[in-house]
DRENDO-1510 file (C-alpha; in Angstrom, 1 decimal, always signed):
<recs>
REC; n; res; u; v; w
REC; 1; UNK; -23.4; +8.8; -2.5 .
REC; 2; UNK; -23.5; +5.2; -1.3 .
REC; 3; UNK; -26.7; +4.8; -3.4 .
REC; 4; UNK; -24.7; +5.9; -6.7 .
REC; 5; UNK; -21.8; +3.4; -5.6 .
REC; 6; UNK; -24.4; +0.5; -5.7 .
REC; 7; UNK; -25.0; +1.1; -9.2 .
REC; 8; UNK; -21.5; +2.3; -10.0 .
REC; 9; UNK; -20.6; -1.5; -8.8 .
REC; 10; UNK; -23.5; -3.0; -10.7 .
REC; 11; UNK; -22.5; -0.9; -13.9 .
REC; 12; UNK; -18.7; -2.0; -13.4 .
REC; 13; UNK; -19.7; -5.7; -13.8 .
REC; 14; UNK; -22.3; -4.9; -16.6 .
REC; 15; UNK; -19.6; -3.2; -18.7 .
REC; 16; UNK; -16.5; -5.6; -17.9 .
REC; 17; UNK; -14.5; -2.7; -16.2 .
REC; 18; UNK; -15.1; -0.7; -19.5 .
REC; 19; UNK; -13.1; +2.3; -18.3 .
REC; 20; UNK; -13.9; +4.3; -21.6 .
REC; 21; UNK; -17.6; +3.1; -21.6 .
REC; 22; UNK; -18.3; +3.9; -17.4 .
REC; 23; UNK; -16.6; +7.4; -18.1 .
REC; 24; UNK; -18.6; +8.1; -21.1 .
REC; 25; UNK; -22.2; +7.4; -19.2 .
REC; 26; UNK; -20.8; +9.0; -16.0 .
REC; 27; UNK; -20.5; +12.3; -18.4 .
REC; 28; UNK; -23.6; +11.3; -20.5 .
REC; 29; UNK; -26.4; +10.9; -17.6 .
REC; 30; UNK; -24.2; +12.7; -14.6 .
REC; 31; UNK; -24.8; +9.5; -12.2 .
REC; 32; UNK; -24.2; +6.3; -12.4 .
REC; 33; UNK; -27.7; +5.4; -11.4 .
REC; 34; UNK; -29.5; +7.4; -14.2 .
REC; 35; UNK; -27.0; +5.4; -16.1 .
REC; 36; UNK; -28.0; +2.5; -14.9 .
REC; 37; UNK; -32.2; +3.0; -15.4 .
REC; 38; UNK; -30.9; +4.3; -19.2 .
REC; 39; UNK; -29.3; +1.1; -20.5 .
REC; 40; UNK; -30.3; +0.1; -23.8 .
REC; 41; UNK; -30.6; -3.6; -22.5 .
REC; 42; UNK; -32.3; -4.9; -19.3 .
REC; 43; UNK; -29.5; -6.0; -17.5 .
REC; 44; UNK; -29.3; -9.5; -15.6 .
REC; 45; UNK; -28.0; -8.3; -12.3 .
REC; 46; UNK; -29.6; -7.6; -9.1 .
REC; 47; UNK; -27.9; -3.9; -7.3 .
REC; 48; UNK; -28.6; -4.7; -4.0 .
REC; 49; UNK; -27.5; -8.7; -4.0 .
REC; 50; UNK; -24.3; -7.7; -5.7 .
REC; 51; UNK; -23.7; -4.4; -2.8 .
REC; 52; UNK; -24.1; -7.0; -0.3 .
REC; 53; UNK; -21.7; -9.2; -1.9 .
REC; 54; UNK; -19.2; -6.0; -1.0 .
REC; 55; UNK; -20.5; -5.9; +2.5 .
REC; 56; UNK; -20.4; -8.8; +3.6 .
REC; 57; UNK; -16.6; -8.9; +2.5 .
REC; 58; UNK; -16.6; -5.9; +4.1 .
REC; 59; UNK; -15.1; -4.2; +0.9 .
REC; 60; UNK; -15.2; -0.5; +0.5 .
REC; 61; UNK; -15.8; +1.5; -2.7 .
REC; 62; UNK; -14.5; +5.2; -2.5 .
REC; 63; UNK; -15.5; +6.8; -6.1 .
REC; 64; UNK; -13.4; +9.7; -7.5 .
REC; 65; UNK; -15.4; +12.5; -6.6 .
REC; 66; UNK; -15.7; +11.7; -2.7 .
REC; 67; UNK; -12.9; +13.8; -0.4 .
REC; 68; UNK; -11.8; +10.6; +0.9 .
REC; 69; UNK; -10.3; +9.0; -2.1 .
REC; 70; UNK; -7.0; +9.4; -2.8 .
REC; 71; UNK; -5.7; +12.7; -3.8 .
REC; 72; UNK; -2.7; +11.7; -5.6 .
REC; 73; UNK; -4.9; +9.5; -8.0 .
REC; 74; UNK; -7.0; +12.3; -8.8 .
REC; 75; UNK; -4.0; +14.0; -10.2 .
REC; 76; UNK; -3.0; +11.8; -12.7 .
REC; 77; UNK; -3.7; +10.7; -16.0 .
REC; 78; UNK; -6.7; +8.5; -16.8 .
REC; 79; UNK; -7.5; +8.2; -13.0 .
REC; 80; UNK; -9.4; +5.4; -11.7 .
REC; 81; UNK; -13.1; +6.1; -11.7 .
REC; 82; UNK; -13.5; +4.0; -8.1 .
REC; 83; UNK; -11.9; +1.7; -6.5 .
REC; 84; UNK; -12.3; -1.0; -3.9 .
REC; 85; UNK; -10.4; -1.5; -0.7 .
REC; 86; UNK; -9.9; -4.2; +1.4 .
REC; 87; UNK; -8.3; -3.0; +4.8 .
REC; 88; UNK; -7.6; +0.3; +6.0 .
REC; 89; UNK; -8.6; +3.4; +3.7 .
REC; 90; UNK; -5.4; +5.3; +2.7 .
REC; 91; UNK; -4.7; +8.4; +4.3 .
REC; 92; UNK; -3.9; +12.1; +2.3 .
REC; 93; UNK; -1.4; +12.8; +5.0 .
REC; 94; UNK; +0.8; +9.5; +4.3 .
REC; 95; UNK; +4.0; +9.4; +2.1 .
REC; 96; UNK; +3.6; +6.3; -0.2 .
REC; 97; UNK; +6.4; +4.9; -2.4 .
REC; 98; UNK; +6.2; +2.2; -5.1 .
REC; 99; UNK; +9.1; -0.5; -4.7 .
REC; 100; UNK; +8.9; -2.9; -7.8 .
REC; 101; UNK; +10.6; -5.4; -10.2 .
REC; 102; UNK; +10.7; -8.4; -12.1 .
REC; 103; UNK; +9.1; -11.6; -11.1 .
REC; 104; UNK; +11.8; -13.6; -11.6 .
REC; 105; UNK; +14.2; -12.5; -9.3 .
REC; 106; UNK; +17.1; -13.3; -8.0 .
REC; 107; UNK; +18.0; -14.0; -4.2 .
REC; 108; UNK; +20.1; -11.1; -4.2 .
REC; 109; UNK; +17.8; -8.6; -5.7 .
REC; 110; UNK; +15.3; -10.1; -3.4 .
REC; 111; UNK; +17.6; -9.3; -0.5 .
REC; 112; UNK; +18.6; -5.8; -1.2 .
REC; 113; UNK; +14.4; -5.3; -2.0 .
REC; 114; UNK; +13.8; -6.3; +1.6 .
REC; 115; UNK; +15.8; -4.6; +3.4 .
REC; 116; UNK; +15.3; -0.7; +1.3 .
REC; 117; UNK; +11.5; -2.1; +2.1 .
REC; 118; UNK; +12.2; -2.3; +6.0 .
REC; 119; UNK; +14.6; +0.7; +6.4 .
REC; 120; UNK; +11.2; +2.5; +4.1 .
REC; 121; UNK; +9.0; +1.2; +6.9 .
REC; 122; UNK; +10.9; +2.1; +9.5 .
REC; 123; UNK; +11.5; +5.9; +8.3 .
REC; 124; UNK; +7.6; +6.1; +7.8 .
REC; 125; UNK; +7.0; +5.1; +4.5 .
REC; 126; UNK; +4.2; +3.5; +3.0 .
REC; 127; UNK; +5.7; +1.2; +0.8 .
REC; 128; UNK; +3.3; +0.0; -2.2 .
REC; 129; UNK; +3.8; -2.9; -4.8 .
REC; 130; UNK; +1.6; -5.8; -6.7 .
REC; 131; UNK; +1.4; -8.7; -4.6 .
REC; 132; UNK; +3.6; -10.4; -7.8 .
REC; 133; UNK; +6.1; -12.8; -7.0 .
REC; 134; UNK; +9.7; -11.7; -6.9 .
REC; 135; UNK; +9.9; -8.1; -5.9 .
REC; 136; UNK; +6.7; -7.0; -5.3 .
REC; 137; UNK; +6.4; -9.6; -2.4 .
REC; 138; UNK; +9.9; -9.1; -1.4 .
REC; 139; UNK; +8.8; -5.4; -1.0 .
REC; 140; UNK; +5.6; -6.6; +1.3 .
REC; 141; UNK; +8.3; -8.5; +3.4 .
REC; 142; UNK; +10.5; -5.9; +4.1 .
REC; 143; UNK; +7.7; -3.3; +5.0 .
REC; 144; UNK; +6.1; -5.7; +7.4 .
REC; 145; UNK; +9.4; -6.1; +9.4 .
REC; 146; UNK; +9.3; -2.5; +9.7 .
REC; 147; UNK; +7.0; +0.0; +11.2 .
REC; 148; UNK; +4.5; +1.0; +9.1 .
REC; 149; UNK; +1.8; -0.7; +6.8 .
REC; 150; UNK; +2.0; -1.9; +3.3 .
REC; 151; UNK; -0.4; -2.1; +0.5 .
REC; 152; UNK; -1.0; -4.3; -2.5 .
REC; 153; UNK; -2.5; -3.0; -5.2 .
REC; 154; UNK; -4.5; -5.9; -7.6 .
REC; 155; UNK; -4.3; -6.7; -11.0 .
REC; 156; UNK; -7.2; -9.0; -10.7 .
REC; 157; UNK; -11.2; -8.4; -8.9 .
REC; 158; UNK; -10.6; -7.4; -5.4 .
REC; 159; UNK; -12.0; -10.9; -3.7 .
REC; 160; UNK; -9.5; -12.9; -4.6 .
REC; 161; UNK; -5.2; -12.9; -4.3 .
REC; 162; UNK; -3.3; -13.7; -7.5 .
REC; 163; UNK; -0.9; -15.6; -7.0 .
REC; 164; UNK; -2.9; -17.6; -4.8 .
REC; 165; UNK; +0.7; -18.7; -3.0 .
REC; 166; UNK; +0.6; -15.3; -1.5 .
REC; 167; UNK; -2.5; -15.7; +0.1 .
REC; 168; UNK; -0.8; -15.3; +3.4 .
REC; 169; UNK; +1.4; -12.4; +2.5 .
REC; 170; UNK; -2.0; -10.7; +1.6 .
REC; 171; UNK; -3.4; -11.6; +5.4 .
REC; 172; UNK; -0.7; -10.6; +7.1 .
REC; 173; UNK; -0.7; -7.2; +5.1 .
REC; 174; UNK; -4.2; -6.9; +6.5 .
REC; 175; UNK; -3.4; -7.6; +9.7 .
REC; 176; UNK; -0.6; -4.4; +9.7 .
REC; 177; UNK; -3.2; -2.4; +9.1 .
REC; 178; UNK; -2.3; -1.9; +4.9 .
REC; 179; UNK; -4.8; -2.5; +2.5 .
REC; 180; UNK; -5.5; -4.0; -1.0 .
REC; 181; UNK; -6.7; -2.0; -3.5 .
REC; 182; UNK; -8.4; -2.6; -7.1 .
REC; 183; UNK; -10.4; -1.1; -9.6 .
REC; 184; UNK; -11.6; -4.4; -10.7 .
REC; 185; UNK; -14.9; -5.7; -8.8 .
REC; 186; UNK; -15.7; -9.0; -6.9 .
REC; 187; UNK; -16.4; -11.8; -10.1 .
REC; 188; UNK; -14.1; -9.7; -12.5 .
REC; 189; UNK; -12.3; -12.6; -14.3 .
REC; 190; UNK; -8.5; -11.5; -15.0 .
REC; 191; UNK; -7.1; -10.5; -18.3 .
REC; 192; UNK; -3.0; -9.8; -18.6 .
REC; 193; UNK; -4.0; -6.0; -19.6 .
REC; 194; UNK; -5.4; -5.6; -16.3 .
REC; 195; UNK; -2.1; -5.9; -14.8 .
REC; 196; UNK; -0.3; -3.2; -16.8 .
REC; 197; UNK; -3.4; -0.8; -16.2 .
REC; 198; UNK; -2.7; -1.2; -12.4 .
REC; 199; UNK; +0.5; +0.0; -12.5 .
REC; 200; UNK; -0.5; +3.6; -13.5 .
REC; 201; UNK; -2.5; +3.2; -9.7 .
REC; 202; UNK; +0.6; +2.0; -8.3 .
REC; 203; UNK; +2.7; +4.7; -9.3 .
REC; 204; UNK; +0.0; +7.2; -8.9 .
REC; 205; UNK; -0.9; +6.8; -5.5 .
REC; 206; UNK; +2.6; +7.1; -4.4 .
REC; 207; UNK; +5.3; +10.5; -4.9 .
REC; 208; UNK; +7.8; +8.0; -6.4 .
REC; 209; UNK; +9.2; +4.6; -7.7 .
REC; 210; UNK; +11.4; +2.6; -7.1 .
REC; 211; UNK; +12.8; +0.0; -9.6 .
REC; 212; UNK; +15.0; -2.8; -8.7 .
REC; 213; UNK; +15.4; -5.6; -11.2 .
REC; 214; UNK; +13.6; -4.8; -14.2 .
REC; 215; UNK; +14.8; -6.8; -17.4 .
REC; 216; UNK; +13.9; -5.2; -20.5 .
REC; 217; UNK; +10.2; -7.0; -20.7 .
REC; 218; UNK; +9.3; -6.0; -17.1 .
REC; 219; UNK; +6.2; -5.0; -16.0 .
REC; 220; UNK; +7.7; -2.8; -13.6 .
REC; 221; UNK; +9.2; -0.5; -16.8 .
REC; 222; UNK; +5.5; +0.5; -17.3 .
REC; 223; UNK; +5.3; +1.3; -13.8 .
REC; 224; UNK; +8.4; +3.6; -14.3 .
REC; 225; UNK; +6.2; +5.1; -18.0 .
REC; 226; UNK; +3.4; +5.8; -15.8 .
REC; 227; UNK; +5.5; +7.7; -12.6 .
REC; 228; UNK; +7.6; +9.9; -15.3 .
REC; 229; UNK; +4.0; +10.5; -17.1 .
REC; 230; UNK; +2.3; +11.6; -13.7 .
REC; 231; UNK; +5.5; +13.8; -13.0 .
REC; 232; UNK; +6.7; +11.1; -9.8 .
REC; 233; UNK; +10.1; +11.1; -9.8 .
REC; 234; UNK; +11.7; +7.1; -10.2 .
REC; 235; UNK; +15.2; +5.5; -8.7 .
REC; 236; UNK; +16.6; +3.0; -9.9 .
REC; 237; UNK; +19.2; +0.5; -8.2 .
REC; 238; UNK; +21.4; -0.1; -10.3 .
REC; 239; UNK; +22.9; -3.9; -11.5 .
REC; 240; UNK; +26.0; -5.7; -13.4 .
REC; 241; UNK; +25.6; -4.6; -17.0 .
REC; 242; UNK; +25.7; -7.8; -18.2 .
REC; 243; UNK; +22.9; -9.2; -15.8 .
REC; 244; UNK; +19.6; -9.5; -18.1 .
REC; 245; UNK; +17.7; -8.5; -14.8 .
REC; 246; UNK; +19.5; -5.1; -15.2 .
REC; 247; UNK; +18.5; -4.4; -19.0 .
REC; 248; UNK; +15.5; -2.2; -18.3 .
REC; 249; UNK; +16.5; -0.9; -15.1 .
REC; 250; UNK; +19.9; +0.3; -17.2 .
REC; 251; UNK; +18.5; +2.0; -19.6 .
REC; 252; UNK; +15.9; +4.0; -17.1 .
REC; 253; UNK; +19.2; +5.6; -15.8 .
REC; 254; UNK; +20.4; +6.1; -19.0 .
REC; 255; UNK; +17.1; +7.8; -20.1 .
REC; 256; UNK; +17.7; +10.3; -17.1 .
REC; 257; UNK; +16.5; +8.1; -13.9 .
REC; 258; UNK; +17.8; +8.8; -10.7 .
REC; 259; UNK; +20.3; +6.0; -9.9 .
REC; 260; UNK; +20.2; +4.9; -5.6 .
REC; 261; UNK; +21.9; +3.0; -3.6 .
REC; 262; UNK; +20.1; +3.9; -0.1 .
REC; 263; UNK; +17.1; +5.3; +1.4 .
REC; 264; UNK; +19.1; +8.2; +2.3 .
REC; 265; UNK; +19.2; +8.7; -1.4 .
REC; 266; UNK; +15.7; +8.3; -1.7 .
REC; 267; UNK; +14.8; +10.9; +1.0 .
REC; 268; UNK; +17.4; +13.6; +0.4 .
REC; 269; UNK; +16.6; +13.6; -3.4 .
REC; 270; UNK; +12.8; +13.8; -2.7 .
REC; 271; UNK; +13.3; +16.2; +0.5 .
REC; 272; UNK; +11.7; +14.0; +3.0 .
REC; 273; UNK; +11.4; +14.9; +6.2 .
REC; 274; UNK; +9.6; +12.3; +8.8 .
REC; 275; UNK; +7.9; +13.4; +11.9 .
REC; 276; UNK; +10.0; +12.0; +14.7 .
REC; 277; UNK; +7.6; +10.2; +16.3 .
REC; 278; UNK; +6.8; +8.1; +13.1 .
REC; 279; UNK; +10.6; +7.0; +12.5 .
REC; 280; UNK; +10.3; +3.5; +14.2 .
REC; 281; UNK; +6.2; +3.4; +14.4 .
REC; 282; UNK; +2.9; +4.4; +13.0 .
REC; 283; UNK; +1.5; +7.3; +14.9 .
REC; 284; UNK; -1.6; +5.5; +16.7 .
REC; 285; UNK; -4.6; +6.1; +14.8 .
REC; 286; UNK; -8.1; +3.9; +14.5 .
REC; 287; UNK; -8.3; +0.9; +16.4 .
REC; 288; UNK; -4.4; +1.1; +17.8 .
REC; 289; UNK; -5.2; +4.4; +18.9 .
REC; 290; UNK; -8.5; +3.1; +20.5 .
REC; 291; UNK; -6.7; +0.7; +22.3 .
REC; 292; UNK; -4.3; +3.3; +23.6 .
REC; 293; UNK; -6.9; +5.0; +25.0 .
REC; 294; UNK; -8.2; +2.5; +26.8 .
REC; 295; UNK; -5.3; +2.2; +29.0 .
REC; 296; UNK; -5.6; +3.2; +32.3 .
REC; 297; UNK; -2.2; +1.7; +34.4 .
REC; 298; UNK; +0.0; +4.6; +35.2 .
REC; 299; UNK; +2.8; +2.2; +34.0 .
REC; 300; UNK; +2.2; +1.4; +30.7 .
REC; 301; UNK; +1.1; +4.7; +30.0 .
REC; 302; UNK; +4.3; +5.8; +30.7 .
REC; 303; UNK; +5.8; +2.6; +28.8 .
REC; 304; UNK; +4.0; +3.6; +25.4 .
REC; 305; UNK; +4.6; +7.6; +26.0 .
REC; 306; UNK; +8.8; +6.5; +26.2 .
REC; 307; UNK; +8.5; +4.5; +22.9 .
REC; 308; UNK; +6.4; +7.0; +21.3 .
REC; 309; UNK; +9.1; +9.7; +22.2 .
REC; 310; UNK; +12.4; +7.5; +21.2 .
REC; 311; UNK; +12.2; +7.8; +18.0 .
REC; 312; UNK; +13.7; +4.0; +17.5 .
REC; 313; UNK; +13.3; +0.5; +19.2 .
REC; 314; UNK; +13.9; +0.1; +22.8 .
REC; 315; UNK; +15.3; -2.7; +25.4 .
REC; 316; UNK; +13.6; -3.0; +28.7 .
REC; 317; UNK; +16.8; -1.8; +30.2 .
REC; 318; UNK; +16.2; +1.1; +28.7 .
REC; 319; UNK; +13.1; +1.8; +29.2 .
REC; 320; UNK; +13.8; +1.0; +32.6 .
REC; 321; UNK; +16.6; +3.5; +32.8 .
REC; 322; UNK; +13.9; +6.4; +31.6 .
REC; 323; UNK; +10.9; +5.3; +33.5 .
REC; 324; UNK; +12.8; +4.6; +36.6 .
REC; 325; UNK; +10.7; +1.7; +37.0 .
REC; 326; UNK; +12.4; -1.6; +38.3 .
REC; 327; UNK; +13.2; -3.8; +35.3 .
REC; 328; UNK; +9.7; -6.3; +36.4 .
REC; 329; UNK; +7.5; -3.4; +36.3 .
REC; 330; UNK; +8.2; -2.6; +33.2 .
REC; 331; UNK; +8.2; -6.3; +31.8 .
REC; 332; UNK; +4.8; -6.4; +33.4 .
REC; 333; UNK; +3.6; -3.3; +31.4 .
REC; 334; UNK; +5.0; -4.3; +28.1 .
REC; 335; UNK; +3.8; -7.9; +28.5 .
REC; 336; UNK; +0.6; -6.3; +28.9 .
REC; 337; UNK; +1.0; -4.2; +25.9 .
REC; 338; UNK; +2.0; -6.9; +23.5 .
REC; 339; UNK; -0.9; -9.1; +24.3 .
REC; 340; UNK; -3.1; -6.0; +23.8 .
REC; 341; UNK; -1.1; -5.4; +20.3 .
REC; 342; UNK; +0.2; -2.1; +21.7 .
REC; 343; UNK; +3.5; -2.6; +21.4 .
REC; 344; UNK; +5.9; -5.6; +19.2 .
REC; 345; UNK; +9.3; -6.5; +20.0 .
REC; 346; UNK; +11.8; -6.4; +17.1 .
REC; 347; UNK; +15.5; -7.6; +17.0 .
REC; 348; UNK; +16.4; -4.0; +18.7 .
REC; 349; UNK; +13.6; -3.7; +20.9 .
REC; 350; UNK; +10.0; -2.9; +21.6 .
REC; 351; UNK; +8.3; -0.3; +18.7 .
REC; 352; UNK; +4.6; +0.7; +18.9 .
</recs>
């Protein structure tokens, strides 16, 4: 398999992301390297320079037909044929929701985009957007102060972040463990189509969107088309009629969107039910749970088994209280913990 991604990427950069024209010699030749070796012109591209170009970035490619892409993509219309990750691969077993909007947002649709993002994150929801400015970054925001990961999924080649101002928000996405995601390979130079043919990713790897902000031009509408196409259901929060931010997101409801005004909304109407011991964390897995592992001190085993078991952010008090450890032992532990990335303290408390 990796030997067909190599030429998958080479083909990818050949063709210009030609979706039509990769899917047409993927059905033509069977593989992409028979595809490759049957081009009518010699191409000017090393395979192997431009696979180590990936490597070295340490970029993965997962092509449709492996068991570790995405299974939601492979439902939907015109799925991706590969696509490269930067960051942790998703996971079949997570819930992901899109949260999206306009750009040009205002500081109270930013707000309320925040915090639905964090009480998303802290209910154990991957929250997905575009990296955009606005809401899609407002989105990223609020799921890092929660409890889970984020990802970003890119309009643009995967090497780079557009807008380059969010270069940051796209490290410290990394750095929770999320992950950015394109179809587009390293060199690709951006086109405004690309950006509207994400969106159908965006909405596809998740079970629903949601829509805050969305004048009538948004982008985010066409995130909305492609949900309603892939049969994901999409909310809406709803705005004054006479706000032009509010235009598109109006007439969604009126064309049978499900207006919100809370998670709770969101999790009733799509029957959600989280695993208690993801409400305020990620359950350990990778190198968090190889860290975890490694502990050996009675103590902070017993530390990161009451946090795991709360269910929501705890003070050392209370920790204390359960443990029956004296107040200093238990500082000790989690000062331990937090240095070893274990545990984080939030306004509320300490969360794995």
């Amino acid at each position: 398999m990796d030997e067909d991604k190599k030429y998958f990427n080479a083909l990818n950069l050949i063709l210009k992301a030609n979706y039509s024209t990769l899917a047409k010699l993927k059905s033509e030749f069977g593989c992409y390297k028979r595809a490759f070796e049957n081009l009518k012109e010699t191409p000017r591209l090393d395979v192997e320079t431009e696979w180590q170009k990936l490597q070295k970035q340490k970029i993965q490619l997962l092509l449709a037909e492996e068991s570790e892409f995405p299974s939601l993509l492979k439902e939907i219309p015109w799925p991706p044929l590969g696509i490269y990750i930067k960051g942790e691969t998703p996971k079949n077993e997570e819930i992901r929701i899109a949260v999206v909007g306009t750009r040009k947002a205002t500081g109270v649709g930013k707000e309320i985009t925040r915090r639905l993002a964090k009480e998303l994150s802290d209910n154990g929801i991957v929250v997905i957007s575009g990296l955009a400015f606005g809401i899609d970054s407002a989105s990223h925001l609020g799921a890092l102060e929660g409890s889970t990961k984020t990802m970003a999924v890119l309009g643009n080649e995967i090497g780079s972040v557009y807008p380059r101002q969010n270069y940051k928000l796209a490290k410290r996405i990394l750095e929770n463990g999320g992950c950015l995601i394109s179809e587009y390979p390293l060199g690709y130079p951006s086109y405004p189509a690309n950006f509207i043919a994400r969106n159908r990713i965006t909405s596809g790897l998740s079970i629903a969107a949601i829509i805050i902000e969305a004048p009538e031009q948004s982008g985010a509408l066409s995130t909305a088309r492609f949900a309603i196409e892939q049969n994901r259901e999409v909310f809406v929060v709803p705005g004054p009629i006479d706000n032009k931010n509010y235009q598109g997101s109006l007439k969604l409801i009126r064309e049978g969107a499900t207006l919100i005004t809370s998670v709770k909304d969101v999790l009733e109407d799509l029957g959600v039910k989280i695993p208690q011991p993801t409400l305020y964390g990620r359950n350990p897995s990778g190198r968090a749970n190889d860290k975890i592992q490694n502990v050996k001190d009675k103590n902070q085993l017993l530390v990161i088994k009451i946090i795991q078991e709360a269910g929501s952010p705890l003070t050392i008090d209370k920790i204390s209280s359960i443990a029956k450890l004296e107040p200093q032992v238990v500082n000790q532990a989690i000062s331990f913990l937090i240095i070893e990335e274990i545990v984080k303290e939030t306004e509320k408390g300490y969360i794995i």
